[in-house]
Every structure is written in structure tokens, then in C-alpha cells.
NUKOL-877814 format. One record per residue: residue in three letters; x, y, z of N, C-alpha, C, O in turn; residue number from 1. Coordinates in nm, 3 decimals. Layout:
BEGIN
- Ala,X,Y,Z,X,Y,Z,X,Y,Z,X,Y,Z,NUM
...
***
This chain:
BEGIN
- Unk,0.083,-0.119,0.000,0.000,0.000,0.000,0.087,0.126,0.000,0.061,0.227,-0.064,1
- Unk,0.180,0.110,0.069,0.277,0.225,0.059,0.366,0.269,-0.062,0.399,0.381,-0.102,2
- Unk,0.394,0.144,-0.107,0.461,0.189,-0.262,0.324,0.222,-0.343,0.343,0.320,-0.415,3
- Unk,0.206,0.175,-0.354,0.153,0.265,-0.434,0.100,0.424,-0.431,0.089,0.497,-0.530,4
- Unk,0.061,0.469,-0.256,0.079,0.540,-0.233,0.204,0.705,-0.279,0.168,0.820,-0.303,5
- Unk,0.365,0.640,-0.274,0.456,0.733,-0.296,0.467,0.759,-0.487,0.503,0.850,-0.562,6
- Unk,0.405,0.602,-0.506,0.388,0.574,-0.703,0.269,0.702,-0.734,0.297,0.773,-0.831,7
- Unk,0.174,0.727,-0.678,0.099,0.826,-0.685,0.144,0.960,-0.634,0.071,1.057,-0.655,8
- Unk,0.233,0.970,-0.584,0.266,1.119,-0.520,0.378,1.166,-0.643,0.397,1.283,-0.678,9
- Unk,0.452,1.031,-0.703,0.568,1.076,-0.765,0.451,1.079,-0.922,0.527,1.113,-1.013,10
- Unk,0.355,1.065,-0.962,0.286,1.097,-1.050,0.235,1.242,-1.064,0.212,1.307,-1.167,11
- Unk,0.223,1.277,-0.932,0.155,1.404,-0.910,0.232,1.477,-0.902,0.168,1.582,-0.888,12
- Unk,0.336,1.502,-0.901,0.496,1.578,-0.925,0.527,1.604,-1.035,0.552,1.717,-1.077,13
- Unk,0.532,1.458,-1.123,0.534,1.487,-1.250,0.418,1.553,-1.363,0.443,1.604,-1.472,14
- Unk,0.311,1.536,-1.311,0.171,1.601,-1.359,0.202,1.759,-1.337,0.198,1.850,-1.420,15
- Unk,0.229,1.762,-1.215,0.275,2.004,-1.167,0.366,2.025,-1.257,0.347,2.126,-1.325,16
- Unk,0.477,1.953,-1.285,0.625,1.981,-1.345,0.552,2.006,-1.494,0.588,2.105,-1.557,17
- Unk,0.466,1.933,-1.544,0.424,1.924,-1.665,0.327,2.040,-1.750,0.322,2.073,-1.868,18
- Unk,0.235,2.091,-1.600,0.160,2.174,-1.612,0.228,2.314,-1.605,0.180,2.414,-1.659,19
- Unk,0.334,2.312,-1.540,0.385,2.421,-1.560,0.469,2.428,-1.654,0.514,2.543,-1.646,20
- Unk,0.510,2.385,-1.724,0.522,2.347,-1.866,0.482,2.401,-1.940,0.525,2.502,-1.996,21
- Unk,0.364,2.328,-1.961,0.213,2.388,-2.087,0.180,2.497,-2.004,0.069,2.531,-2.046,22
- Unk,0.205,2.560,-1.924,0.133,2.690,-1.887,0.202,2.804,-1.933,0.153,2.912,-1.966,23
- Unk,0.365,2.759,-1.931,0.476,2.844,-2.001,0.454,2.836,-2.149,0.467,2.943,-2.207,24
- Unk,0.437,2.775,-2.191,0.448,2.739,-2.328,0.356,2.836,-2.398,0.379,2.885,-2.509,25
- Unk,0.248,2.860,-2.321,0.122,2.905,-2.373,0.129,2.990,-2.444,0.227,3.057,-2.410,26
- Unk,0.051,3.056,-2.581,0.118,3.234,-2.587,-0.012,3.299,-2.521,-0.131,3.282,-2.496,27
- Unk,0.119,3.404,-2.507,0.027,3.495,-2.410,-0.014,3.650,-2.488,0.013,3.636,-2.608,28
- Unk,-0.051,3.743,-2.472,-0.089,3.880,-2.502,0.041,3.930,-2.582,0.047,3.971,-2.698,29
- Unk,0.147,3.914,-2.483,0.269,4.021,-2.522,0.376,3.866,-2.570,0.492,3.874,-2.611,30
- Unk,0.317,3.767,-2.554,0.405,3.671,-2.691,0.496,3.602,-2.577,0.584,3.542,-2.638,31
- Unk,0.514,3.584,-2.418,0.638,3.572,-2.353,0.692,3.461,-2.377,0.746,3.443,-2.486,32
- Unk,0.688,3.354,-2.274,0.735,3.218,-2.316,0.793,3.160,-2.436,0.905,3.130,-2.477,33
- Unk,0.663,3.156,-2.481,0.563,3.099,-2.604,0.649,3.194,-2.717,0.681,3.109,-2.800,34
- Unk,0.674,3.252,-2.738,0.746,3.300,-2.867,0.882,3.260,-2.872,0.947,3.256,-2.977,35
- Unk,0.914,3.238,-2.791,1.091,3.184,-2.788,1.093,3.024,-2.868,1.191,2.983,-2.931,36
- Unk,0.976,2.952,-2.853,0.969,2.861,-2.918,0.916,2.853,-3.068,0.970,2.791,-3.160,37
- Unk,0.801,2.926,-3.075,0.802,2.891,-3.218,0.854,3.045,-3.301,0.808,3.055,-3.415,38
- Unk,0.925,3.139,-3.263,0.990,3.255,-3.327,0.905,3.376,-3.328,0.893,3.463,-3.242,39
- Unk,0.849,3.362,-3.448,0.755,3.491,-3.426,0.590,3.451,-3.445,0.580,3.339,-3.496,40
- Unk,0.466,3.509,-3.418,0.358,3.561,-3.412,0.283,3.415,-3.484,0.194,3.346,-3.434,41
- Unk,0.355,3.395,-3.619,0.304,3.339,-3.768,0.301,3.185,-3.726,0.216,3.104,-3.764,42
- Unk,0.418,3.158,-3.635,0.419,3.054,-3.600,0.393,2.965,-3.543,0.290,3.006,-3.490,43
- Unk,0.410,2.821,-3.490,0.351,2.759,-3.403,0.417,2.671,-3.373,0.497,2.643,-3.462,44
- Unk,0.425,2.575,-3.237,0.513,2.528,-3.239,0.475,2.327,-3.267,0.552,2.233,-3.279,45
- Unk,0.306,2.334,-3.267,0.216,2.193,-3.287,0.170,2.239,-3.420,0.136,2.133,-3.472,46
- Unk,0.151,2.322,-3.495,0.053,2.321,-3.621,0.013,2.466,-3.593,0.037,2.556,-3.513,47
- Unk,-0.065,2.442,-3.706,-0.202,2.598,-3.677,-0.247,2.609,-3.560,-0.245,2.706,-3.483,48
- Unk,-0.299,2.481,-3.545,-0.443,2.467,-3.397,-0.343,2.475,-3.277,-0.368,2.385,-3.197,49
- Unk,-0.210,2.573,-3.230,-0.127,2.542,-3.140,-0.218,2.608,-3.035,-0.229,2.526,-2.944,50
- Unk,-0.301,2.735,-3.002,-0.357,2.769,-2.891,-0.461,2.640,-2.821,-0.448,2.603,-2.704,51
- Unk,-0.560,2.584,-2.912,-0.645,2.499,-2.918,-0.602,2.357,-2.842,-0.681,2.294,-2.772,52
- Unk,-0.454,2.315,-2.867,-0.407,2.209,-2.816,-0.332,2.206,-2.661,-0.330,2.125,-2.569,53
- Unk,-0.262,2.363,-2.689,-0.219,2.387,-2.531,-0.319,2.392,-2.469,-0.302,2.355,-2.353,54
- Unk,-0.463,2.436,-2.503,-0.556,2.490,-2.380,-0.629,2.386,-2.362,-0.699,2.402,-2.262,55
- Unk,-0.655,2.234,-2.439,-0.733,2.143,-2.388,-0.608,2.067,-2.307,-0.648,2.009,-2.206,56
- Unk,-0.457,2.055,-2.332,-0.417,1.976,-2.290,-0.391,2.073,-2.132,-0.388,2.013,-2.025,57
- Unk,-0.379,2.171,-2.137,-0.380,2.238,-1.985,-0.497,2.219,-1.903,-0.492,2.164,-1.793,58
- Unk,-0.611,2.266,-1.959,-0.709,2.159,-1.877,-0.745,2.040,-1.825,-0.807,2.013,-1.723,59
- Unk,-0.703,1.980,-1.899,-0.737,1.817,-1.895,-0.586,1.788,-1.789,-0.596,1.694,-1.710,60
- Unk,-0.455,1.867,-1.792,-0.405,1.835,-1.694,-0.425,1.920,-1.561,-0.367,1.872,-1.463,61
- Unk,-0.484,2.017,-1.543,-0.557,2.103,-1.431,-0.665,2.021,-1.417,-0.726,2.078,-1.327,62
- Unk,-0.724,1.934,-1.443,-0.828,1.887,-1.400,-0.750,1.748,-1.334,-0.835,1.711,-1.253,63
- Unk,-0.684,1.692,-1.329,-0.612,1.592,-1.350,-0.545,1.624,-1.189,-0.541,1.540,-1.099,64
- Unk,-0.498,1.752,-1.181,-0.398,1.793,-1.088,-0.511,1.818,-0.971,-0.471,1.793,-0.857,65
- Unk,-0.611,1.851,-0.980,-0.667,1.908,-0.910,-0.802,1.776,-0.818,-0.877,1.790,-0.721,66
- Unk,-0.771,1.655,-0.918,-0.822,1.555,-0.832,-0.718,1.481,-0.760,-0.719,1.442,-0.643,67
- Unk,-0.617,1.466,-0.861,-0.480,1.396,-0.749,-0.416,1.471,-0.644,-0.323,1.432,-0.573,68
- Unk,-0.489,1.611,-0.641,-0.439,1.718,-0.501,-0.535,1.640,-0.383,-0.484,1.593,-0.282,69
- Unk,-0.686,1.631,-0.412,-0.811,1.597,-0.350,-0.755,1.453,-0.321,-0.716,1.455,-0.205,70
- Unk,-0.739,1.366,-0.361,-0.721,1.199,-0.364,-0.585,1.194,-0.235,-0.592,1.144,-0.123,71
- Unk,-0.469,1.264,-0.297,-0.383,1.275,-0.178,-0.372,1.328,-0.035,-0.290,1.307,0.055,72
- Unk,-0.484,1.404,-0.045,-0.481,1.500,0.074,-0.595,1.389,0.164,-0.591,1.377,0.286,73
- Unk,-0.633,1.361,0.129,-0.790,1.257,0.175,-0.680,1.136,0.208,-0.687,1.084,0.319,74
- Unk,-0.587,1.094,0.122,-0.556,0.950,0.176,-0.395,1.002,0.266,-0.334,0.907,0.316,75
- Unk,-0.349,1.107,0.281,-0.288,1.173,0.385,-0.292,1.173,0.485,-0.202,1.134,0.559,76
- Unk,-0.439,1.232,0.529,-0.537,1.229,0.624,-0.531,1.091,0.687,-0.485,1.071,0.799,77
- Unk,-0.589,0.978,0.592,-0.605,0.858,0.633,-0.489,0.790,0.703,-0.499,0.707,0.794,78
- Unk,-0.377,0.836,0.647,-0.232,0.758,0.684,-0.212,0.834,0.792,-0.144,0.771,0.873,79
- Unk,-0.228,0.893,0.813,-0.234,0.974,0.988,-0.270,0.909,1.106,-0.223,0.893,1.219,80
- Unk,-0.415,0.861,1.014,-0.515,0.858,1.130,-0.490,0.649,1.192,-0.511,0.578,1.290,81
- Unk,-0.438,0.642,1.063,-0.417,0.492,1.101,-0.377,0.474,1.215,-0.334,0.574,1.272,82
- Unk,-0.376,0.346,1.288,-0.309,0.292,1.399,-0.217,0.177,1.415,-0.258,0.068,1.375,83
- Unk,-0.117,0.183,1.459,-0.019,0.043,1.459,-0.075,-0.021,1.568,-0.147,0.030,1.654,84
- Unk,-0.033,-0.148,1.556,-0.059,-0.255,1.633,-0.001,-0.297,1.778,-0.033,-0.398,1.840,85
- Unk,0.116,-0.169,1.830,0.137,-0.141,1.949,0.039,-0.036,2.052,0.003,-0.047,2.169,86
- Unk,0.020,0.062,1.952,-0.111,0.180,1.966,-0.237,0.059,2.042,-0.279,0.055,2.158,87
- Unk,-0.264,-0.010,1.949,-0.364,-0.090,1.929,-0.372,-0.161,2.115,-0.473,-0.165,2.186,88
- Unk,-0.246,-0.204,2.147,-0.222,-0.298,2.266,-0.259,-0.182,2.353,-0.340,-0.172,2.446,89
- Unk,-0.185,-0.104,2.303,-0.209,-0.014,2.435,-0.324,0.033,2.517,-0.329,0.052,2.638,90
- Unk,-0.438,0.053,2.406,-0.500,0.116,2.443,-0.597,0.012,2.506,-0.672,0.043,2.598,91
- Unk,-0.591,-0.136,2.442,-0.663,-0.245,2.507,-0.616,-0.245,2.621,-0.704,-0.242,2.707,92
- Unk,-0.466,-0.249,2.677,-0.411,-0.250,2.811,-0.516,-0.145,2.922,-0.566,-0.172,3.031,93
- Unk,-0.520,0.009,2.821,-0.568,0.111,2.942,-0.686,0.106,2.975,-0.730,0.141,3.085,94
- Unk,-0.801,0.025,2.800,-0.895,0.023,2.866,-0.946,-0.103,2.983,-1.051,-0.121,3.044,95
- Unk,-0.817,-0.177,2.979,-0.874,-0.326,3.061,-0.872,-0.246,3.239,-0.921,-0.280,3.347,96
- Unk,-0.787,-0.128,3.193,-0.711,-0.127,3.368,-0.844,-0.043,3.433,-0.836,-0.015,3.553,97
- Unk,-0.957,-0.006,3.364,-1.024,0.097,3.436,-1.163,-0.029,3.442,-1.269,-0.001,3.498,98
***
């Protein structure tokens, strides 16, 4: 459970790293990022449809990021709250003593 656990955290690392990525990439108003790659204005750096492809694939990974934020934080929580099996004795011990 634990290796899939950190297999999911190191997914979700690489999902932010990615998104911020395509978020750079994007063009923007005044051309920033995004013009260093495909040169000037005319260009693109996927085809014609280059706005069209950054902005579904930025969503679809903002949507992506934003359930594996929810999924981790919930099973975070859970790994907290767990109890080991000394916890466990113990508390059978304190409640036997009263």
C-alpha cells in the first residue's frame, strides 16, 4: 500500500512539473514564453491549432492535478489517522485497567 501510495505522489509531481510546462508554453498577449519557441507571431510550435491544443491539454491536466491534489490529501489524512498494532495494545491495556 505504501509503494503505491509514494507511485501516486511521484505521479503528481510529475503532472505540476508538466503543467507548468504547458502553462509556459502558452502564448500569451505580449508573446512571452511561447514566442521563444516557435519565433515569431506566424508561427507555431504543434501546427495551426497550437492555442487549441495547449488549452485542452492544460485543462485536462488542471483537472487531473486538481483531483490527485483531492485523492492525496484525503488519503494523507487517512495515513495519519491509522493505527499500529502497538497503539492498538495499548489502548486495550488502558482500557482493561479501568
Amino acid at each position: 500500500m505504501t509503494f503505491f501510495y509514494y507511485f501516486v505522489l511521484a505521479l503528481f509531481l510529475f503532472v505540476s512539473v508538466l503543467l507548468c510546462a504547458v502553462i509556459l508554453i502558452q502564448e500569451s498577449r505580449s508573446m512571452g514564453l511561447g514566442s521563444s519557441f516557435g519565433g515569431d507571431a506566424g508561427t507555431s510550435l504543434f501546427g495551426t491549432s497550437t492555442a487549441d491544443v495547449v488549452k485542452k491539454t492544460t485543462s485536462w491536466l488542471a483537472s487531473i492535478f486538481l483531483f490527485a491534489c483531492v485523492i492525496l490529501s484525503l488519503w494523507t489524512a487517512a495515513l495519519g489517522r491509522t493505527k499500529t498494532p502497538s497503539q492498538l495494545n495499548l489502548m486495550t491495556e488502558q482500557d482493561l485497567a479501568r
